[in-house]
Wavefront OBJ file of the C-alpha trace (Angstrom):
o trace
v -2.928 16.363 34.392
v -0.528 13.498 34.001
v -0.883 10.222 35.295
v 1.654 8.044 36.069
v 2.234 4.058 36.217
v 4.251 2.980 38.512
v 6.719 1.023 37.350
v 8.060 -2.404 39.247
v 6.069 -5.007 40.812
v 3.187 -6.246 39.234
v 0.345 -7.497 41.277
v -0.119 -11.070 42.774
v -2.701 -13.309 41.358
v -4.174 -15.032 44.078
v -5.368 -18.816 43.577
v -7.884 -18.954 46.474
v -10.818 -18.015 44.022
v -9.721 -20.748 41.619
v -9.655 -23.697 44.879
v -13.037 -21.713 45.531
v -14.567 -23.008 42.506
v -12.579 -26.485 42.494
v -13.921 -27.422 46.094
v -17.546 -26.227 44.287
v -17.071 -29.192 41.686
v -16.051 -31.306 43.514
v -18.574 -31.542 45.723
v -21.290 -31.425 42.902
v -19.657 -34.403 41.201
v -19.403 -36.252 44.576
v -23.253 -35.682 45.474
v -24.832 -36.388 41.821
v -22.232 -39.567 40.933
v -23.990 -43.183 41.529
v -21.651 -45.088 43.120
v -22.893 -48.363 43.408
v -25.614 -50.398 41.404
v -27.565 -51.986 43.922
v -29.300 -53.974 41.541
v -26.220 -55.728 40.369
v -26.742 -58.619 43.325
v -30.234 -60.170 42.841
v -31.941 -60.781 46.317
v -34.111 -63.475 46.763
v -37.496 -62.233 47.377
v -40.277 -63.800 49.239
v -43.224 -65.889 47.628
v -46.676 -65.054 48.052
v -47.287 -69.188 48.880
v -45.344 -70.776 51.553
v -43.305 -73.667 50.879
v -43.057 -72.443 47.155
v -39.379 -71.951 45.297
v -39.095 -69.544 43.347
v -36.653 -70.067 40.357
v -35.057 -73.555 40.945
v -32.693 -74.977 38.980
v -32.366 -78.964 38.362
v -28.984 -78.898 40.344
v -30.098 -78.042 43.454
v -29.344 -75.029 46.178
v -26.683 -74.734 48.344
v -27.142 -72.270 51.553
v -23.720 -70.539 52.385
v -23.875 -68.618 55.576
v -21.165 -66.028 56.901
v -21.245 -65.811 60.468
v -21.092 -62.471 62.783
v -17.295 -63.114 62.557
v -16.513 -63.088 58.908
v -16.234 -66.962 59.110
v -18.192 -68.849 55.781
v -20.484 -72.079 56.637
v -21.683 -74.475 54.240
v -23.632 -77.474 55.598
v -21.980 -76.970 58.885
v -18.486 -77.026 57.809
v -16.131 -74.002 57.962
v -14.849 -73.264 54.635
v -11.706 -70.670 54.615
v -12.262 -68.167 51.926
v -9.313 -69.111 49.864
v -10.633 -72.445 49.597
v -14.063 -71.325 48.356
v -13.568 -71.528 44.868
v -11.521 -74.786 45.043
v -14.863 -76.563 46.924
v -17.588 -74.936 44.639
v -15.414 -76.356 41.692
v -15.390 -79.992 42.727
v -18.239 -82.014 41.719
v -19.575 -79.574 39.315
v -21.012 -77.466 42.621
v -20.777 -74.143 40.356
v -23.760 -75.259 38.406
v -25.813 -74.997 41.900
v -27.720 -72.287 42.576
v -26.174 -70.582 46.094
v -27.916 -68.475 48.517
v -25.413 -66.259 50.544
v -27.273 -65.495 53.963
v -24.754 -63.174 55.585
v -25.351 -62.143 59.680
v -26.709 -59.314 60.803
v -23.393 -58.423 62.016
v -21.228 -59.592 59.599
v -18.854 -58.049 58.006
v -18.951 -56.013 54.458
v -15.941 -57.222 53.155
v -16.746 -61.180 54.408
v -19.439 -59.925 51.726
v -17.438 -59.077 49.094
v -15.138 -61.545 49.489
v -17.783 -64.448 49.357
v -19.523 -62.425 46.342
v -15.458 -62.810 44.642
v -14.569 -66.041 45.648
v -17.714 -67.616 43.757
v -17.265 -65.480 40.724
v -13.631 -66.911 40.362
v -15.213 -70.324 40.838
v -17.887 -70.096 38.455
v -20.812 -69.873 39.512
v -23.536 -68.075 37.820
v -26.810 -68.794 40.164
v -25.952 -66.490 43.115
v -28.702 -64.960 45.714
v -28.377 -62.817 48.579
v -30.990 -64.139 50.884
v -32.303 -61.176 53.667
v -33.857 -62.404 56.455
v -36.721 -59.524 57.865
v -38.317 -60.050 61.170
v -41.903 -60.026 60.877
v -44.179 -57.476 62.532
l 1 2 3 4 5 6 7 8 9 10 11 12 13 14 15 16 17 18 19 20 21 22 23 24 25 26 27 28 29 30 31 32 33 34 35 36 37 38 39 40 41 42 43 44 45 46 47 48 49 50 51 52 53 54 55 56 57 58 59 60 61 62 63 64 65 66 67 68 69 70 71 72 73 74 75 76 77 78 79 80 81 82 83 84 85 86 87 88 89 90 91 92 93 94 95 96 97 98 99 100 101 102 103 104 105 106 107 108 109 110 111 112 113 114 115 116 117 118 119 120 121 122 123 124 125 126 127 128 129 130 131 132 133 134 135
């Protein structure tokens, strides 16, 4: 008995295994990788004695607040966020210690955008302050 090849077309290598296997990775990289550090932004924490500060400097605080619509407030004044770096860099306000008290229903990137208009300007005493109802 003889056998015989046929001669001609060879057969197709299909990919769909291969994108099989890719997808696979893919989502194992996406569900182990760490993202975010959310240690990276120190939140103020509260003391175990009223009316105590914890951690404050010689210069003073300064309490900026972002409102529900993105807007930032510092001692009742609307400050655009362009111009935050300019304000926190007259009168040596960078060497302040600032506590960022964001809404409830303010936006992330008001956030962010607070967060990189006071690096730009300096200043290295930043807190995110959380306000928690009590029970």
């Amino acid at each position: 008995m003889k056998t015989m090849r046929r001669r001609g077309v060879l057969p197709k290598v299909t990919l769909v295994p291969l994108i099989d296997v890719l997808f696979i990775l893919l989502f194992y990289f996406m569900v182990t990788s760490v993202y975010l550090d959310l240690d990276m932004i120190p939140v103020s924490q509260e003391t175990e004695e009223p009316g105590v500060a914890v951690d404050e400097p010689p210069g003073g605080s300064i309490l900026l607040r972002i409102d529900t619509e993105g807007r930032t407030v510092i001692r009742g004044t609307v400050i655009r966020a362009t111009e935050l770096s300019d304000w926190f860099q007259q009168g040596d306000r960078a060497a302040n210690t600032v506590l960022v008290l964001p809404s409830g229903e303010a936006p992330v990137q008001a956030l962010a955008t607070v967060m990189d208009a006071l690096a730009r300007a300096g200043v290295t005493r930043t807190r995110l302050v959380r306000l928690e109802a009590r029970p």
